[in-house]
C-alpha positions as CSV (number, residue, x, y, z in Angstrom):
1,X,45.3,45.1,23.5
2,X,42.8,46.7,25.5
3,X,40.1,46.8,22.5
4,X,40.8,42.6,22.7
5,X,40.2,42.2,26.1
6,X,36.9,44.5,25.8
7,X,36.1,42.8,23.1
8,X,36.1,39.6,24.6
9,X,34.8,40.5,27.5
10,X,31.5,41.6,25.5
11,X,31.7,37.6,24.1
12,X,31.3,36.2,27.2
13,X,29.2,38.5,28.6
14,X,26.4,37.8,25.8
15,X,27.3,34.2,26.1
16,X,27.0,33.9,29.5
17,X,23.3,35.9,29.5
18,X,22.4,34.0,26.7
19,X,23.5,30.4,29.0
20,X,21.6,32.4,31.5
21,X,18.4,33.3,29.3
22,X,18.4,29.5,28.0
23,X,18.4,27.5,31.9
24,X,15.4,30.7,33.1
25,X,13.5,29.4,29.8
26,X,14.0,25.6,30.2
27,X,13.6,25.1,34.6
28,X,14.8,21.5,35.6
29,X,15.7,20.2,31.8
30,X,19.3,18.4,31.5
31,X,21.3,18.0,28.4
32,X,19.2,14.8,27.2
33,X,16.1,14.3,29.2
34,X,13.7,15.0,26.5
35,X,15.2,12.1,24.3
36,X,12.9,8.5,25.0
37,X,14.4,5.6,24.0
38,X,13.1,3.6,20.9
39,X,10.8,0.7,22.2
40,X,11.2,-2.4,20.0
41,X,9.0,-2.1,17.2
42,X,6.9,-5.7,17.2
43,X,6.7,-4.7,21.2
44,X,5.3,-1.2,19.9
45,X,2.8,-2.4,18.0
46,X,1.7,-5.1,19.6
47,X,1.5,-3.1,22.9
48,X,-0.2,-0.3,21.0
49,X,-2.9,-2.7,19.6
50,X,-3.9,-3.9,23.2
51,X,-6.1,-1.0,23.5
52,X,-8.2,-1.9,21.2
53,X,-11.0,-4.5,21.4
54,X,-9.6,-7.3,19.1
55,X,-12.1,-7.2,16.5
56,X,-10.9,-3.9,15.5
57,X,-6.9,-4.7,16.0
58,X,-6.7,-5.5,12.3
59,X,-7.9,-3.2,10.5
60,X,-6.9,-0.1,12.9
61,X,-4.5,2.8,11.8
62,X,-0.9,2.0,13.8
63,X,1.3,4.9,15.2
64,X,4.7,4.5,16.3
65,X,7.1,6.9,18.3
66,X,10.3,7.8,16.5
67,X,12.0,9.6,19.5
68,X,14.2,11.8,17.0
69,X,10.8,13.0,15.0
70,X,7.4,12.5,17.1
71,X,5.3,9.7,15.9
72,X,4.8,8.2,12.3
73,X,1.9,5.9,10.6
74,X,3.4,2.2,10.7
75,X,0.3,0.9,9.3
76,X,-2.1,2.8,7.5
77,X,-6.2,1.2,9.1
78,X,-9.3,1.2,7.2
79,X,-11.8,1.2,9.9
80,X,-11.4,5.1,11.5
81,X,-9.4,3.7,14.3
82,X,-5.8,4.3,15.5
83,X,-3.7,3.4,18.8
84,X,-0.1,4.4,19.9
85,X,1.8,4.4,23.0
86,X,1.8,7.5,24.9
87,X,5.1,8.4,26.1
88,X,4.6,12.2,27.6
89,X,1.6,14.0,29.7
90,X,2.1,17.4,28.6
91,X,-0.3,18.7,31.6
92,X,2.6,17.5,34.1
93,X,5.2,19.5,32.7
94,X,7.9,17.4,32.8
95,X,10.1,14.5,30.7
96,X,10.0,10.8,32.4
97,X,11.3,7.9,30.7
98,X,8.6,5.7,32.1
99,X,5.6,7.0,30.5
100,X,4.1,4.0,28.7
101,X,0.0,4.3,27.9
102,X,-1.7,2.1,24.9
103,X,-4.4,4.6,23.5
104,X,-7.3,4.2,21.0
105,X,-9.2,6.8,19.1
106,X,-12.5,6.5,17.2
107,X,-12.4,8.6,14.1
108,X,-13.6,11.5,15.7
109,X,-11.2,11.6,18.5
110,X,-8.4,10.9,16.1
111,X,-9.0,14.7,14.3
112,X,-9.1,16.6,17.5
113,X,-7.9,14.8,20.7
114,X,-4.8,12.8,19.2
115,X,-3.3,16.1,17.2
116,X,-2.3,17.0,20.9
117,X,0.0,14.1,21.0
118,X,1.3,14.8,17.7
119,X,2.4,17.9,18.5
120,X,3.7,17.6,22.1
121,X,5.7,14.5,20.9
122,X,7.6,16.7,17.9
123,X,7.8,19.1,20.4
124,X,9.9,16.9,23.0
125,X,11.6,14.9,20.1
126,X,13.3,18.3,18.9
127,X,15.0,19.2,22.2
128,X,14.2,22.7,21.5
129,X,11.4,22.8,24.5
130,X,11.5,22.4,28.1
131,X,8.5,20.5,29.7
132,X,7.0,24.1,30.8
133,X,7.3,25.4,27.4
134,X,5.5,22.6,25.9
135,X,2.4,22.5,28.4
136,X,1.9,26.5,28.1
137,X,2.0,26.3,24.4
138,X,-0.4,23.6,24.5
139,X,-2.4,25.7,26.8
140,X,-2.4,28.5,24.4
141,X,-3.5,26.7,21.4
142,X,-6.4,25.5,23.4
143,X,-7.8,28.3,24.7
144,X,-7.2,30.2,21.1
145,X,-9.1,27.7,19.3
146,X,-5.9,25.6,17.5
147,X,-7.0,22.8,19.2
148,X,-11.0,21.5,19.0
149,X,-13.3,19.6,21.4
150,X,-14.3,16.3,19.7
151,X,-17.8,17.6,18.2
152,X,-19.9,14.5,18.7
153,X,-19.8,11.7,21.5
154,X,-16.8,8.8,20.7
155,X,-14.7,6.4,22.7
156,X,-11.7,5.9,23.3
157,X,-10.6,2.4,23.9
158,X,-8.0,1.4,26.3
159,X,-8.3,-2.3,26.9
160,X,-4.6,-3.5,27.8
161,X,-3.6,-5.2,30.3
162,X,-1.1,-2.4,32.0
163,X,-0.5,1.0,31.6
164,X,2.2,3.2,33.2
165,X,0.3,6.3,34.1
166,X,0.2,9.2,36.3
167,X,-1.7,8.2,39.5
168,X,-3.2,11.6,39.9
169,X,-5.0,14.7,38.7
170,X,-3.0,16.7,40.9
171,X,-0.2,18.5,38.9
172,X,1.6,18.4,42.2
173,X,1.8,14.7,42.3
174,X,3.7,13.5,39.9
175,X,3.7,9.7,41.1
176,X,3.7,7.2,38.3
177,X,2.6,3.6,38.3
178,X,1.8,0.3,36.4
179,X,-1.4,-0.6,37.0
180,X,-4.2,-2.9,35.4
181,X,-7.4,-1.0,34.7
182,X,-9.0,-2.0,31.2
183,X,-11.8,0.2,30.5
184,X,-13.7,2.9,28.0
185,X,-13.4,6.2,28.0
186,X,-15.9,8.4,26.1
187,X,-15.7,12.0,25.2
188,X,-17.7,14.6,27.9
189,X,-16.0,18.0,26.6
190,X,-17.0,20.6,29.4
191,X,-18.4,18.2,31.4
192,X,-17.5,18.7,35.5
193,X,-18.5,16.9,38.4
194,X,-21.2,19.4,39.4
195,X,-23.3,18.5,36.2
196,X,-23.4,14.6,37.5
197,X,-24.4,15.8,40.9
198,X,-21.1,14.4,42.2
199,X,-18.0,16.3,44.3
200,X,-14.5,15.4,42.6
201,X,-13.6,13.1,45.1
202,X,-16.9,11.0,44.4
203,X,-15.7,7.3,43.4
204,X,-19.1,6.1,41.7
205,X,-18.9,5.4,38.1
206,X,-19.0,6.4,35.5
207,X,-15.6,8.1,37.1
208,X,-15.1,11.6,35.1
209,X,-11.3,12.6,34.2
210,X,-10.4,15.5,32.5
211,X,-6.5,16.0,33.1
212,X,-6.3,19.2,31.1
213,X,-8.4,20.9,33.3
214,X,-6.6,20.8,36.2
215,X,-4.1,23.3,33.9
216,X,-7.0,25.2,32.5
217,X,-9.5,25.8,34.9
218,X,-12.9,23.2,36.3
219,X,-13.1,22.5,32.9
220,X,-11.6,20.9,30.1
221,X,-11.8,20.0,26.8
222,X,-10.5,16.5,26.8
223,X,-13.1,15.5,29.6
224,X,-14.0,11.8,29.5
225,X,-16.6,9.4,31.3
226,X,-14.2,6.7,32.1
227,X,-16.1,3.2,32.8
228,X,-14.0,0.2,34.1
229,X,-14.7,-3.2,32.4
230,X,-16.8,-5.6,34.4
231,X,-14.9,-7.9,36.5
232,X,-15.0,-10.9,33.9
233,X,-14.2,-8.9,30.8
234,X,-11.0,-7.8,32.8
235,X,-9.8,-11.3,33.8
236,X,-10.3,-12.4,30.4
237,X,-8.4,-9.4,29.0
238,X,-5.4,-10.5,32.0
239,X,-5.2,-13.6,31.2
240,X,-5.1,-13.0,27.2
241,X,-2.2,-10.6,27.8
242,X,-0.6,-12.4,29.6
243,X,2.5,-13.2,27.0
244,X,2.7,-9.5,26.3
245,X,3.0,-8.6,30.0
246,X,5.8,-11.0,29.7
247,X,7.6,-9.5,27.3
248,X,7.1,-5.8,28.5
249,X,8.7,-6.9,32.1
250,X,11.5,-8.2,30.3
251,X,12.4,-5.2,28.4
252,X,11.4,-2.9,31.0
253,X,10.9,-3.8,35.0
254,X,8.9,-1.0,35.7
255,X,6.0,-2.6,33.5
256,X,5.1,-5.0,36.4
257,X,2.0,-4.6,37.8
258,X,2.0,-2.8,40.7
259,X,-1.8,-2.3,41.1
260,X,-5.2,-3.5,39.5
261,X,-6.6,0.0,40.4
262,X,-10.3,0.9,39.9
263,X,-9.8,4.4,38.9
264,X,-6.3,5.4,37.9
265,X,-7.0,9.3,38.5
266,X,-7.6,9.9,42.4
């Protein structure tokens, strides 16, 4: 009797450090949080595409989220280009639901920038990782080489009509929004502030964003030169997506333009 009880005492004691070591390895995730939902496919797509200019839409390489795997090639492009939606910002270090942003890639920033979303996203999809685990071992691939500046300049388009974003570079703001801010984004790996002559608070363009540098140090290498559209290229773009706003308010509220921001990175 008394071998029993010690016996399964010494169960639940490793089963209640191992509870223990589990919650001090995964801070503030829930049974469930890390699972997205599926967005429609045609919505997916189409929402996907809207990055891109439209003479590139056809011909450009398709990625889709499945939230049990990370994200797959719906259609294989011909012209070095791919979009997807991206549905976590690993340099937050948390899991939201409401993380919606329409991305494009040239070739180049296709090999080096977009593997970072491939990863984080089978990361999350597993449920094995809490949102700190994932943004330190992104951290630690960077700085040991896993992961590579692009090597020559590229864009990135990102031409929709709404995007639900982070409205900061502060990792201690963690306010997300639907705004409107059509614009280009082209790769400046390394690049800070100090090299245009400008503080980080300066609001002339070209506006420079480099998110993973606010977890790696002043600088980063997934810096961009972000440049908004002009004002008439952006009403066009508006008024063109107008249908597909349409159809993202109706599966989600939240996609409702909040604000047609001039720099979504303050």
């Amino acid at each position: 009797m008394t071998k029993n009880c010690l016996l399964i005492s010494g169960r639940t004691i490793l089963w209640v450090l191992f509870i223990f070591s589990t919650a001090m390895q995964c801070p503030g995730q829930t049974t469930g949080d890390w699972k997205l939902e599926k967005m429609p496919t045609d919505l997916e797509t189409d929402f996907a595409l809207s990055a891109l200019p439209p003479q590139l839409r056809s011909n450009a390489t398709v990625y889709l989220l499945n939230p049990e795997k990370g994200y797959y090639i719906s259609r294989q492009g011909t012209n070095g280009f791919v979009c997807f939606i991206a549905r976590t910002e690993w340099e937050w270090a948390e899991f939201r639901q409401d993380v919606a942003t329409p991305i494009s890639y040239d070739a180049e920033g296709a090999k080096t920038i977009m593997p970072v979303y491939l990863d984080v996203a089978v990361m999350r999809s597993s449920g094995k990782y809490s949102p700190v685990q994932i943004r330190d071992t992104i951290i630690a691939r960077i700085k040991r080489g896993y992961y590579k500046a692009p090597s020559r300049p590229g864009i990135s388009y990102m031409e929709a009509p709404v995007m639900r974003v982070y409205t900061s570079n502060n990792p201690n703001n963690n306010n997300v929004a639907s705004v409107s801010m059509p614009h280009y984004m082209y790769y400046a790996p390394y690049l800070t502030h100090s090299d245009l002559g400008l503080d980080s608070n300066s609001a002339q363009e070209p506006f420079l964003v480099n998110p993973d540098a606010m977890v790696l140090g002043k600088k980063g290498p997934y810096t961009y030169l972000i440049t908004p559209l002009n004002e008439t290229e952006t009403a066009k773009i508006r008024e063109s997506g107008q249908a597909l706003l349409k159809r993202l308010e109706d599966y989600k509220p939240y996609f409702k333009v909040e604000d047609a921001m001039s720099n979504h990175h303050q």
